[in-house]
Residue frames as qw, qx, qy, qz and C-alpha x, y, z in Angstrom:
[[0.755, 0.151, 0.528, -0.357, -114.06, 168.50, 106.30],
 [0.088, 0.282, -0.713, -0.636, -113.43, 166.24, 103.36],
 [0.734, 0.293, 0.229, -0.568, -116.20, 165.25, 101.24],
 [0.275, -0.258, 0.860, 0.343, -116.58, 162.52, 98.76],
 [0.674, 0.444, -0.105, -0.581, -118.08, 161.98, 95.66],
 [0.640, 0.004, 0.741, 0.203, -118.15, 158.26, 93.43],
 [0.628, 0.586, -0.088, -0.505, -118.00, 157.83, 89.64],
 [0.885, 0.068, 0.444, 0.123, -118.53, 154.45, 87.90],
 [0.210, 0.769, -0.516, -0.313, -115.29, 154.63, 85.57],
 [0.658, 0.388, -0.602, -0.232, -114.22, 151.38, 83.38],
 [0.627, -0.047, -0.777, 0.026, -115.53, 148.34, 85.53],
 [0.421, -0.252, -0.533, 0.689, -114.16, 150.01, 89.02],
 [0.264, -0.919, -0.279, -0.086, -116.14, 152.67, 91.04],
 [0.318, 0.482, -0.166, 0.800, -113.46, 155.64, 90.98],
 [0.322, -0.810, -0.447, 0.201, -114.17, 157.68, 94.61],
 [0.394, 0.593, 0.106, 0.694, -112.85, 161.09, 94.09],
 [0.434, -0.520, -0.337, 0.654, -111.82, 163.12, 97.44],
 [0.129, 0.796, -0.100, 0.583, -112.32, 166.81, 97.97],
 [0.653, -0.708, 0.267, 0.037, -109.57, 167.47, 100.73],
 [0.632, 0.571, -0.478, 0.214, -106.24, 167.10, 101.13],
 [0.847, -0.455, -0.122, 0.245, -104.01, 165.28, 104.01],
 [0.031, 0.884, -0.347, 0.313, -101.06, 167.26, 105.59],
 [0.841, -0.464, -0.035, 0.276, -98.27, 165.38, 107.16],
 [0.232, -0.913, 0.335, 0.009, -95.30, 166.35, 108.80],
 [0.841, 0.389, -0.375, 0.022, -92.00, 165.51, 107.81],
 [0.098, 0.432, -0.754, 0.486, -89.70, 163.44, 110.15],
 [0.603, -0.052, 0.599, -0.524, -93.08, 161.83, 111.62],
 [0.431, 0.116, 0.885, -0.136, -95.23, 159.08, 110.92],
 [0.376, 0.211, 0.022, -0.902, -97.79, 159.65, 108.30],
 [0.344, 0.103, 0.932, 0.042, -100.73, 158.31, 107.60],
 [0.218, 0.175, -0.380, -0.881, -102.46, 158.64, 104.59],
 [0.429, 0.167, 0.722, -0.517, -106.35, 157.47, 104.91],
 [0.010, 0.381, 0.874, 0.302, -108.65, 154.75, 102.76],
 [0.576, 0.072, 0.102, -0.808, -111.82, 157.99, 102.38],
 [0.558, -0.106, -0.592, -0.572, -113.75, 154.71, 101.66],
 [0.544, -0.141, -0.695, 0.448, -112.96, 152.79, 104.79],
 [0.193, 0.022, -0.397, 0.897, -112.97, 156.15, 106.62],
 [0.430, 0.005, -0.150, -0.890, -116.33, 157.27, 105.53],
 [0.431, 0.105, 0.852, -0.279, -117.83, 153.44, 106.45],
 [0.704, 0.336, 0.056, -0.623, -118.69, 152.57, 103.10],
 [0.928, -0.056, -0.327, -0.169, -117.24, 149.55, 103.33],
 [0.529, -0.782, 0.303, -0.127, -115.96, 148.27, 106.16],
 [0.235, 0.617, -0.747, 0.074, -112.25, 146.30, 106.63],
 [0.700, -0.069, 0.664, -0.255, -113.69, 143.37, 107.53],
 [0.774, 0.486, 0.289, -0.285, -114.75, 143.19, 103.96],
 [0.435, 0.855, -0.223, -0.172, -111.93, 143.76, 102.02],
 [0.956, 0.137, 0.245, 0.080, -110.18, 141.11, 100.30],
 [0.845, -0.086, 0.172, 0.498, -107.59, 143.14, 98.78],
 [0.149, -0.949, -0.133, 0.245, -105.80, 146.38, 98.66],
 [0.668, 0.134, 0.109, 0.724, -102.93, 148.70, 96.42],
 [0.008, 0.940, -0.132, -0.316, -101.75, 152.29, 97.08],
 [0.578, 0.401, 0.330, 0.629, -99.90, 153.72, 93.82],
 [0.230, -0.719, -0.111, 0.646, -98.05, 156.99, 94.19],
 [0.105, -0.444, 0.393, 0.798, -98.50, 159.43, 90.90],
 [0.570, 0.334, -0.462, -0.592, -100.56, 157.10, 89.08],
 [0.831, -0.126, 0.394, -0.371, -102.28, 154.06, 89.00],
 [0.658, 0.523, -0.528, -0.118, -99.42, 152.14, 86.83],
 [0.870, -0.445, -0.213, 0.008, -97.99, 149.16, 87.92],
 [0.554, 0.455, -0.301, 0.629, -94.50, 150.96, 88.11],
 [0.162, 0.430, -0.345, 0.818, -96.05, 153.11, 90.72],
 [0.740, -0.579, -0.276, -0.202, -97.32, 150.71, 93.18],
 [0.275, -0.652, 0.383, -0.594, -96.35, 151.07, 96.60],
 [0.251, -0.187, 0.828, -0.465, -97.60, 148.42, 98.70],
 [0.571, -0.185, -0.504, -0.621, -100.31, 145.76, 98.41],
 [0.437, -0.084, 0.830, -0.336, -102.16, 143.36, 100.82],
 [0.688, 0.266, -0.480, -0.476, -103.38, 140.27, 99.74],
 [0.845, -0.094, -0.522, 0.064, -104.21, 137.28, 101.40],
 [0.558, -0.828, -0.020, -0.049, -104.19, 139.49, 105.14],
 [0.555, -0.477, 0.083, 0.677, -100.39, 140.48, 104.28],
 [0.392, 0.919, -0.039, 0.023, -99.15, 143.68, 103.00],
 [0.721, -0.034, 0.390, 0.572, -95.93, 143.40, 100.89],
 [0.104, 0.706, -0.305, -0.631, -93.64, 146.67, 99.39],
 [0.754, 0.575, 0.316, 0.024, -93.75, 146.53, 95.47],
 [0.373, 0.868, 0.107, 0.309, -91.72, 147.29, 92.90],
 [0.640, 0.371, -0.401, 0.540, -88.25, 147.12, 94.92],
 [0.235, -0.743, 0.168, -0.604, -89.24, 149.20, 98.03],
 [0.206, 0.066, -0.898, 0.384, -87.45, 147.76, 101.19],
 [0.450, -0.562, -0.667, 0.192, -89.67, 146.68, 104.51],
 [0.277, -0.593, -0.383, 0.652, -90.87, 149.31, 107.04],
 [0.049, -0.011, 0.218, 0.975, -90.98, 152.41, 104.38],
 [0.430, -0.164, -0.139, -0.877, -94.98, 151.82, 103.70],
 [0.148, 0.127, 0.901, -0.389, -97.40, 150.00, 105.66],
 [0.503, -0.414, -0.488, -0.581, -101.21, 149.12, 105.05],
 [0.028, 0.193, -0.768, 0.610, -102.61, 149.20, 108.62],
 [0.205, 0.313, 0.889, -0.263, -106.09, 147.40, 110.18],
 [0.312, 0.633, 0.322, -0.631, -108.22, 150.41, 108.22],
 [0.726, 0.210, 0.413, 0.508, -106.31, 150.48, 105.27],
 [0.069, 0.986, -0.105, -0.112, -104.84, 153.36, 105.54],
 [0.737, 0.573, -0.117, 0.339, -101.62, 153.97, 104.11],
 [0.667, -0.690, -0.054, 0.275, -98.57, 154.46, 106.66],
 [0.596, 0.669, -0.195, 0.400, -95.70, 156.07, 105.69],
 [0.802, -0.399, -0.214, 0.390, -92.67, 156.01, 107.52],
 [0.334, -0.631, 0.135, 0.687, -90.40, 159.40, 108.38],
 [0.498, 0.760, 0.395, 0.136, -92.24, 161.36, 105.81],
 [0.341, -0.357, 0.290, 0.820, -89.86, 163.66, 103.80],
 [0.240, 0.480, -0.016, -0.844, -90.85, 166.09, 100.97],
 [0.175, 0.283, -0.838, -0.432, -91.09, 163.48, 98.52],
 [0.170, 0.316, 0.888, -0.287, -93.75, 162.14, 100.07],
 [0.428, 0.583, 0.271, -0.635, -96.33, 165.01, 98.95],
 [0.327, 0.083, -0.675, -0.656, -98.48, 164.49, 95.73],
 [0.725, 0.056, -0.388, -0.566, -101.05, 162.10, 94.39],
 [0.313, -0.157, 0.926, -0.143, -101.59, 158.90, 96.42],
 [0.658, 0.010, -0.511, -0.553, -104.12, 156.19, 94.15],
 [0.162, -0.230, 0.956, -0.080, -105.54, 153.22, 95.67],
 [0.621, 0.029, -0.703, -0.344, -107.64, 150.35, 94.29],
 [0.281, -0.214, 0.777, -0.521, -109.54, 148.25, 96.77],
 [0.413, -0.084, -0.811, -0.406, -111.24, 144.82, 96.23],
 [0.538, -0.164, 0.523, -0.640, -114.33, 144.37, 99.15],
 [0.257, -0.003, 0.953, 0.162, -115.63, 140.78, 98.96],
 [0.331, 0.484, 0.810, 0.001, -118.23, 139.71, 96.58],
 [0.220, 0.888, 0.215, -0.342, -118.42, 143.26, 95.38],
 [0.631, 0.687, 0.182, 0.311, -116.91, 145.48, 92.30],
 [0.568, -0.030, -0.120, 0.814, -112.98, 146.65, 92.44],
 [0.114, -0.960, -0.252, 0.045, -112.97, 150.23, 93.91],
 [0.519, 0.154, 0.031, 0.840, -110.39, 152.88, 93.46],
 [0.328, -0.923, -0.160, 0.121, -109.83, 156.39, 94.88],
 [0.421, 0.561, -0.093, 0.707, -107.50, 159.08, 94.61],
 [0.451, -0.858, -0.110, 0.221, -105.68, 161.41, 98.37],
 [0.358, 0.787, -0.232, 0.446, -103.95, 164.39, 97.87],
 [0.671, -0.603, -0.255, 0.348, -101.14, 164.84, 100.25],
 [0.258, 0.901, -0.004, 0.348, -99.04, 167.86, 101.32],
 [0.648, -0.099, -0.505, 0.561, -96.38, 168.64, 103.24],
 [0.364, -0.752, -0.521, 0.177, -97.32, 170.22, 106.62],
 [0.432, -0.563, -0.106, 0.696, -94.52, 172.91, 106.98],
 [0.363, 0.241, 0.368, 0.822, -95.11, 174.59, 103.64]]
């Protein structure tokens, strides 16, 4: 079960995960939005979205959506990371490199920028 906990951190509401996400490498993986997931705010609302692997620099963004498209950052080709109707994070033929620290930042309309931290691991260890 993964639980979640908030803490108001410079401007943005930080959500802070206990749990980690296991995917398998050679498959799909999909790394989940615990805010989305947990319906506290739904993807109707959300206006705009970045997952940052390691850290929440802009060196180590991933993917964003904006303006209902999501677009690799920061030189990554097409098809490696998706953002998908939940905003969950998609990763394509996950390899070991994948595991660590996923960050993401999420803007819901009319409301205050959220961010959120998902550990991920790799299934076969």
């Amino acid at each position: 079960m993964q639980w979640l906990s908030l803490l108001i951190c410079c401007g943005f509401v930080l959500a802070i995960t206990d749990g980690t996400v296991f995917l398998e490498r050679g498959h799909r993986g999909i790394v989940p939005c615990p805010l989305v997931q947990s319906r506290q705010i739904s993807p109707k609302d959300i206006v705009a979205m970045y997952w940052h692997y390691g850290s929440m620099s802009d060196t180590a963004l991933l993917i964003s959506y904006f303006l209902e498209r999501a677009a690799p950052q920061n030189g990554i080709p097409e098809g490696v990371y998706d953002i998908d109707d939940e905003f969950n994070l998609i990763i394509e033929n996950v390899t070991a490199s994948n595991e660590g620290t996923y960050f993401f930042k999420l803007k819901p309309h009319l409301k205050m920028l959220q961010a959120g931290k998902v550990e991920v691991c790799d299934k076969g260890k």
